[in-house]
C-alpha positions, 0 to 999 in steps of 0.5 A: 936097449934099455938095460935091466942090469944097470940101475941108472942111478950109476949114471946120475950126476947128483946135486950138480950146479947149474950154469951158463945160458938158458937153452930151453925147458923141460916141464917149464923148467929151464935148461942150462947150458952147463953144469958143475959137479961137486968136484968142479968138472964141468958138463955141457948140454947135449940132449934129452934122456931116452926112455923105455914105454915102461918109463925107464931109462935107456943108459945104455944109450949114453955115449962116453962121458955122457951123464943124466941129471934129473929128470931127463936131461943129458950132459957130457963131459966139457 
């Protein structure tokens, strides 16, 4: 169910540092295995971001730990 109730934005890791292997792409664009945040925690790869057909994100489908990093990927807490 995608909430209207929560804006995504809460959700969005911002400016994260890109790291590790390449493990796909996403509009030609590579996907990392890990990222870093500006604190320094470290997140791992764990899928592609669920969307509504109005194009909205389903943040009520993360799972503890999960965050999104633009423009549809999804990471988790290492």
């Amino acid at each position: 169910m995608v909430s209207r109730n929560l804006p995504f934005e809460y959700f969005v890791l911002r400016n994260p540092r890109f790291d590790g292997a390449i493990v796909g792409y996403l509009a030609g664009a590579p996907i990392r295995d890990a990222v870093i945040d500006a604190s320094g925690h470290r997140y791992r790869f764990a899928g592609l971001a669920r969307r509504d057909r109005n194009g909205r994100l389903d943040v009520e489908s993360l799972r503890a730990g999960e965050w999104i990093v633009l423009p549809d990927l999804v990471y988790h807490t290492d």
